[in-house]
N, C-alpha and C positions, 0 to 999 in steps of 0.2 A: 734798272742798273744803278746801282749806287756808286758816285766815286768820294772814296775817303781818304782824306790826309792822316796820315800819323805818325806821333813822334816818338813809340816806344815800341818795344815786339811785341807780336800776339805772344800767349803764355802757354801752350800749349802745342807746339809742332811738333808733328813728326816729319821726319826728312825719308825717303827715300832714294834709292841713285838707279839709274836706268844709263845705261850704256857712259856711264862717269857724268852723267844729267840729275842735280836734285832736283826730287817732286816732293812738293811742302804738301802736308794734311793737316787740317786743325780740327783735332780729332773731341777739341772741350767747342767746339761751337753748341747754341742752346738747341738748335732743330735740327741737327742731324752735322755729320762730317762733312768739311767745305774742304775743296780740293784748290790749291794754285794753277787753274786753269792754263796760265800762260809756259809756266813750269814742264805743264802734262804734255803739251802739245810740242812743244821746242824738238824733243829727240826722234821724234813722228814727221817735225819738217812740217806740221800745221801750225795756223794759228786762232786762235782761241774767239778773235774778232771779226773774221769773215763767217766764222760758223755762225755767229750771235746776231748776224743780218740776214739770216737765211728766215723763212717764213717755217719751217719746219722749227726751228729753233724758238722761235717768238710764240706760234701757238702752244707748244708742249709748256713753253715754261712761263706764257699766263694763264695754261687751264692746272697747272700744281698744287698751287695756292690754295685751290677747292679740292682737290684729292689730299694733299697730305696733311693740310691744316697750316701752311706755313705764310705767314704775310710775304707777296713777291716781293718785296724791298732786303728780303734774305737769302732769296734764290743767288743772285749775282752779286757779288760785288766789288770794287775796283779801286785798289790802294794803292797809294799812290805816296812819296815821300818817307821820311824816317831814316833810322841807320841801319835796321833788317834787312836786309836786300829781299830775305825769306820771304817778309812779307807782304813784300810788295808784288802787282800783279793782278790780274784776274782771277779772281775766289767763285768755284761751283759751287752749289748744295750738290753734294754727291750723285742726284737723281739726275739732274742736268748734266753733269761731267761723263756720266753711262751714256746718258745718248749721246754727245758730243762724242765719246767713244766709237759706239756702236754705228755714229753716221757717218764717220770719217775716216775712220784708219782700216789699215788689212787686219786680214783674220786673226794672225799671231800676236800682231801688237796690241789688239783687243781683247785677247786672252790673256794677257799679260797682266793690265790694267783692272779688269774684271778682278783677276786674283787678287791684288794687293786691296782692292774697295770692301769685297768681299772679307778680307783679312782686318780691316779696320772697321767695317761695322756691324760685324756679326761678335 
């Protein structure tokens, strides 16, 4: 997990809104779509930090690295500072944000989410 300061906005967001809740996507990231983990989980009543200490969570997202070709220092990461509010927070690779998905929330609210990932990177 990376924590970054920053003093400008990412240049690429898309904003989504979930029950009057934005969900940030930086859909110009170089290895796939990073989602505002902290954003995704807010209107679910989760948080993005207990998932990330779970042993389920730590195996899947250091064996990635070797399945999808990505250095782990890009899977997570954690900004912090600036005048974005957007983009501050915890940033998924999209592949980790599905499971954090799919190990946490009810079935509807995972259907939800599925759609809109599915809709940005396909």
């Amino acid at each position: 997990i990376i924590h970054i300061k920053r003093n400008n906005s990412m240049e690429k967001l898309r904003i989504f809104k979930y029950n009057n809740t934005p969900i940030s996507f930086d859909t110009a990231a170089v290895n796939g779509t990073m989602v505002n983990a902290t954003e995704m989980a807010k209107p679910f009543g989760k948080t993005t930090k207990d998932w990330l200490r779970t042993q389920q969570s730590q195996e899947f997202i250091s064996s990635l690295p070797t399945v999808r070709q990505i250095c782990l220092t890009e899977l997570v990461k954690i900004k912090q500072g600036g005048n974005d509010k957007n983009a501050q927070g915890t940033w998924m690779h999209e592949d980790v944000a599905l499971l954090q998905v799919h190990t946490q929330w009810e079935e509807n609210d995972r259907k939800f989410m599925y759609g809109i990932l599915r809709n940005l990177t396909n």
